[in-house]
N, C-alpha and C positions, 0 to 999 in steps of 0.2 A: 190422333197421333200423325205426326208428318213426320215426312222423310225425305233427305237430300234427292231431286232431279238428279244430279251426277256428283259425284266424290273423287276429288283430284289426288293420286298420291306419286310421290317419288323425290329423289333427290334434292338435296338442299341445293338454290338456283337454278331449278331446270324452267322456272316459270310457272309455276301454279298458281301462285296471284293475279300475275300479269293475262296469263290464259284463261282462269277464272274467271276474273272480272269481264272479262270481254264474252264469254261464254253468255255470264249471266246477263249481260248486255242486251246479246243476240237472240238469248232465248225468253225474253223479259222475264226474268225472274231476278232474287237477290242471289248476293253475294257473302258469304264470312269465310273466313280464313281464322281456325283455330288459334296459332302464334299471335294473331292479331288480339283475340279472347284471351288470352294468357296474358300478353301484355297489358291490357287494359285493366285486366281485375289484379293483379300483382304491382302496376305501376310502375313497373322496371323491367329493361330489357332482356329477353332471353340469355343475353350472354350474361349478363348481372347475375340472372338465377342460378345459371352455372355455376359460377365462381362462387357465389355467396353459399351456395346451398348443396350444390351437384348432382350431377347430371339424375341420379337416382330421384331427388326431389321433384326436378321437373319434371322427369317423367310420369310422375303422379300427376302433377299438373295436368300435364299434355292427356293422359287417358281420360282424368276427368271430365277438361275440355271436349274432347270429341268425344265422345258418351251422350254429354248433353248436347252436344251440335248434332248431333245423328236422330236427334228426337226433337229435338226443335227448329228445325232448319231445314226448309223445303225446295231452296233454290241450287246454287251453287257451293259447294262446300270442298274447299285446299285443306289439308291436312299437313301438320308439319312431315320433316323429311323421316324422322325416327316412329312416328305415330305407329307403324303397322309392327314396331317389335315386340307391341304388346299381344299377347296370344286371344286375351277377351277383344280386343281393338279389333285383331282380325275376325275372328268369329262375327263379331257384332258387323263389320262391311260384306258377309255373306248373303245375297240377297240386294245389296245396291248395287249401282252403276255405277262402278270404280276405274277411272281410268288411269294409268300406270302413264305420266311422262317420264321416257327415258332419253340418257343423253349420256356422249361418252366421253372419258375422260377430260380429251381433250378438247371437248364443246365448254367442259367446265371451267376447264383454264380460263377460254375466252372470256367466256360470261362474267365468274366470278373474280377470275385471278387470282381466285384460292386465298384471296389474301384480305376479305374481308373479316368484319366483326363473328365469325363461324366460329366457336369456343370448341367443339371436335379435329377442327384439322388446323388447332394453333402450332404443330412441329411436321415440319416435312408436307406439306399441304395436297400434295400430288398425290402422296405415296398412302396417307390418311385416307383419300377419298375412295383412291380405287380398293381399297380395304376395306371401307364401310358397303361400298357396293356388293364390295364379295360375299361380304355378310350379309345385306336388304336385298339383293335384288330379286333373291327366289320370294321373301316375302311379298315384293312387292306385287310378282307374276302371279305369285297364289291366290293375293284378293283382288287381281286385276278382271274386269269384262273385256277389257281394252287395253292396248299395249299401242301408245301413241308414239314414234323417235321424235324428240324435238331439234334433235340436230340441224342445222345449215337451215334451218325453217323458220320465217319470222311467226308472230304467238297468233299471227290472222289466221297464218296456215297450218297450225298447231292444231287449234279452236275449229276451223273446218275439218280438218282430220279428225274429229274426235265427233265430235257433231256426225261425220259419213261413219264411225266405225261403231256409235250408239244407235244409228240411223235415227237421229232428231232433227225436225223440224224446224226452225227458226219461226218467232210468231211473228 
C-alpha cells in the first residue's frame, strides 16, 4: 500500500496543480490532481457535472476519486477545492502530509477574476468565495500539517515554502 509524499489542499485557484507539479518535479516523484481523475473517467468538465448532475453528484465523484488516490498514489497529490467537506475524506488525510495553500480574497480576484468556468461562485463571485472560505477554512486547518500563504508568491516560492515547512529534501 502507498501513500501520497505530500497532499495539496485549499481553494479553488490558489495553485495546487501549478504548485504540485512542480513539487513533484523537484522531489522526483509523480504527479495526479484528482479533478483531473474525475475529468478523465466522466469525460466531461467539472462544471458539466455540476449542471448536469449537481453539485451532491460530484461530490461522490470527488470522494471516491480521492479514496482511491490516497491508496494508489505515492508522489504528489492536489485535491479539488471542496474535497475536505467530506468528513471520511478528512479522516482518511489524518496521518499524511497535508499542506493547506491559502490565499485571500483578494489574491483570488487576481488570479482568477472570479469569473472563470467555477459553477460555485456563478452569482456575486467575490461575495461566494469569501463565504465558501468561511465555511472550508477551518476544514482545511484541521487536516492541514502545513499552512502555506500563497499570496504575492510566485508557485517556485510556494513549492520552497512547503518543501521548508515539511522539511523535505529535493532529490
Amino acid at each position: 500500500m502507498s501513500a501520497p509524499l505530500v497532499v495539496l489542499v485549499g481553494p479553488m485557484g490558489v495553485g495546487k496543480s501549478t504548485v504540485g507539479q512542480l513539487l513533484a518535479e523537484r522531489l522526483g516523484v509523480g504527479f495526479r490532481d484528482t479533478d483531473e481523475d474525475i475529468v478523465a473517467e466522466q469525460g466531461r468538465s467539472i462544471a458539466d457535472i455540476f449542471v448536469d448532475e449537481g453539485e451532491s453528484a460530484f461530490r461522490a465523484l470527488e470522494k471516491r476519486s480521492v479514496h482511491t488516490a490516497l491508496v494508489e498514489h505515492d508522489g504528489i497529490l492536489a485535491l479539488g477545492g471542496g474535497a475536505i467537506l467530506d468528513v471520511e475524506t478528512r479522516a482518511l488525510l489524518g496521518g499524511h502530509r497535508v499542506v493547506y495553500l491559502s490565499m485571500d480574497v483578494e489574491e483570488a480576484v487576481k488570479r482568477t477574476g472570479l469569473n472563470v468556468a467555477r459553477p460555485l461562485l456563478a452569482v456575486n463571485p467575490r461575495r461566494q468565495w469569501r463565504e465558501l472560505m468561511e465555511a472550508r477554512r477551518h476544514l482545511y486547518e484541521e487536516v492541514a500539517t502545513a499552512v502555506v500563504a500563497t499570496d504575492g508568491r510566485s508557485p517556485e516560492e510556494v513549492g520552497q515554502a512547503a518543501l521548508d515547512a515539511l522539511e523535505l529534501k529535493e532529490a
